[in-house]
N, C-alpha and C positions, 0 to 999 in steps of 0.2 A: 878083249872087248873094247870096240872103240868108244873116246871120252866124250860125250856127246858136245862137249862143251867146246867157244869160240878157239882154238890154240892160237886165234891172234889178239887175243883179249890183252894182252901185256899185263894182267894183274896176277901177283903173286910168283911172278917170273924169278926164278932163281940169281942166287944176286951175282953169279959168275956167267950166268948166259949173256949172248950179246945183247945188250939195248936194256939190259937191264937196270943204267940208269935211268932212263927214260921211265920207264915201268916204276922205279922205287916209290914214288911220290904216291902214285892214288893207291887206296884200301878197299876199293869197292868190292863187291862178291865178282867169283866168275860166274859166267853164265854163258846160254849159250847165243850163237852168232845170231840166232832170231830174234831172243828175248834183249838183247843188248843192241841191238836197232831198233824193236820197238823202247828201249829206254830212252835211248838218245833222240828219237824222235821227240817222244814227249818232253824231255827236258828243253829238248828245240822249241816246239809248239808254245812254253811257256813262257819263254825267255822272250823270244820274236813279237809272241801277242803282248807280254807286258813293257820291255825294252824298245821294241823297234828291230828291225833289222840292220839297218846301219849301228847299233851300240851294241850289239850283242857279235863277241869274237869268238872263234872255234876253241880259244883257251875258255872263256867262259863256262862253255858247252863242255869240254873234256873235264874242269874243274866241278862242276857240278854232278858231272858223270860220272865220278871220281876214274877215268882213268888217262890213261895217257893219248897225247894230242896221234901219235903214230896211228893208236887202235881207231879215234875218233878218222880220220882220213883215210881208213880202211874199208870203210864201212860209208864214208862221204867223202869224197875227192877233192872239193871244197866245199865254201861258205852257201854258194848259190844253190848245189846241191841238193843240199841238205833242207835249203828253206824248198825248193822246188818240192821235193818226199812230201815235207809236211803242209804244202799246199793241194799236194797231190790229193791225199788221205784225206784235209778238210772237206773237198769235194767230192770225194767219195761218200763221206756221211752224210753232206748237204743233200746228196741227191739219192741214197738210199731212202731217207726222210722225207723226200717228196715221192719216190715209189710208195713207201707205207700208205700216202697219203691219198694216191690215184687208183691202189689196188683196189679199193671194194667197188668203184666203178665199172673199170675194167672186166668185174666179175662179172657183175649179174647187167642185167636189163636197166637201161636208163629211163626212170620214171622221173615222175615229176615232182617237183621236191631237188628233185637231185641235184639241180644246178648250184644250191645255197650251200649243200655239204658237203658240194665238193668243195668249193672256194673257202669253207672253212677247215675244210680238212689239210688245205695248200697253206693257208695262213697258218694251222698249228702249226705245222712241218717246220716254217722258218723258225717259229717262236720254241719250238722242241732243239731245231737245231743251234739256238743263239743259247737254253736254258742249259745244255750240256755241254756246249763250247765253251760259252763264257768269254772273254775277252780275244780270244784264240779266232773266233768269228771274224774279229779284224780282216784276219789274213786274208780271206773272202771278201769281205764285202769293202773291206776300206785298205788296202794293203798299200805299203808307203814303197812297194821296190816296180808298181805298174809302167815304170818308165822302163824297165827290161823288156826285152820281146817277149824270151820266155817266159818269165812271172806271167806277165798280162794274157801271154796263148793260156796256162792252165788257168787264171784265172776266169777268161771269158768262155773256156772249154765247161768247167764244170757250172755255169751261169747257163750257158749255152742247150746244157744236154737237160737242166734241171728245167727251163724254159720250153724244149721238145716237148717232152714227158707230160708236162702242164695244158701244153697246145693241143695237142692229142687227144684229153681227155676234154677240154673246153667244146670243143668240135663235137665232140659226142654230144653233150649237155643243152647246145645250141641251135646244133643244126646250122650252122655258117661254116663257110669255105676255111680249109686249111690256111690259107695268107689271113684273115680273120683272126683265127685261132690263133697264129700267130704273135700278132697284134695286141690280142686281147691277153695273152697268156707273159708276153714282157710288160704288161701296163702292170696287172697283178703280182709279178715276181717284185717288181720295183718296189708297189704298194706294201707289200710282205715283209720285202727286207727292209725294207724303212722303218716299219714301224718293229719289228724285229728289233734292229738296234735303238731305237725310241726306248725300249721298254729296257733292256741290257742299259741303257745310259740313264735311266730318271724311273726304271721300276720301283725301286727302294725296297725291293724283297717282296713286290705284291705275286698275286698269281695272275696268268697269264691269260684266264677265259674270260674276260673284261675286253682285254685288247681283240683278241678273237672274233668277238659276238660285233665290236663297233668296226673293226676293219672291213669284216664277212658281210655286211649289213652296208656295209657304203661302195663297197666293191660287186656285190652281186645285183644289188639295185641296178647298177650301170651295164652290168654283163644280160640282165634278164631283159632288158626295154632291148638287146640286140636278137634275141633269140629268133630264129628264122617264122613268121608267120605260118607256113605252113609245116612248119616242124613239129613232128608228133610223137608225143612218149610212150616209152612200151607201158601196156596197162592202163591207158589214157580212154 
């Protein structure tokens, strides 16, 4: 029966095989090659959003991983790597978080009304996604390695597609041209994530439907005075 588990994990490696000094040092569990990239992911994600990326070294990350630097480089080739993965995955939840956010539109009929919940339903999203990241959000929205191409492509990729998505459904809600949408749907991301991290920086522990109702409420004000005059809602 095959071991489901990493065989390039180096931990627990017999103390006469090769590389087995390499190996001796960490005690971590084995596990399998899936589960021990999502660890090292996260131990990355924590490190990067609390440290920085320039202070945080792939000993760090293999030390915290408890295992050896070989298994770590197996799994990430290098440093850039591995920060790129977990930038990756930050925007993939960023932007799951604004799908949740734009589905019940998408569903049904856009009445009237609907332009406020949506905008507020975009503003959770950020506030949902800064309340489960936590410092990690960084990576997103304030990342200190933007002077790379690539950092910067993933980062303005997942900024990018979360800003589509938003556009899309504004267009709906408005009745104005898709360059509109556009427009209107980067003004709102900015406004979201800003205040997103506003609250992540000077919350103190409060909840989050405060910021919500003042963001949604000074943002839709402005999106509503745009709505097309002759634009009519279903059920109107």
């Amino acid at each position: 029966m095959t071991d489901p588990r990493d065989p390039s994990d180096g931990v627990g490696a017999p103390s006469g095989a090769p590389g087995a000094a390499a190996a001796r040092a960490p005690r971590g569990p084995r596990m399998t090659r899936v589960e021990r990239r999502e660890q090292l992911l996260a131990i990355a994600l924590d490190l990067f959003a609390t440290e920085g990326f320039h202070h945080v070294s792939m000993d760090d990350i293999a030390e915290r991983a408890e295992v050896s630097k070989p298994v770590l480089y197996r799994h990430f080739p290098s440093k850039l790597d591995l920060y790129l993965a977990v930038v990756d995955a930050q925007g993939a939840d960023l932007l799951a978080a604004v799908e949740r956010a734009v589905a019940p539109v998408e569903a049904g009929p856009v009445e009237r009304g609907a332009g406020r919940d949506v905008v507020a339903a975009i503003v959770q999203a950020y506030l949902a996604f800064v309340q489960v990241a936590g410092e990690s959000s960084t990576l997103l929205f304030e990342s200190d390695v933007t002077h790379d191409a690539q950092v910067r492509g993933r980062v303005e990729h997942a900024t990018a597609e979360a800003t589509r998505r938003i556009a899309e459904v504004l267009v709906q809600v408005t009745g104005r041209s898709r360059a509109d949408g556009d427009v209107l749907a980067a003004a709102l991301v900015a406004t979201a994530q800003g205040a997103a991290t506003y609250w992540l920086r000077h919350g103190d522990g409060q909840g989050t439907d405060r910021v919500v109702d003042l963001v949604s409420d000074l943002s839709w004000r402005g999106v509503a005075g745009l709505v097309r005059p002759d634009f009519t809602y279903e059920g109107a």
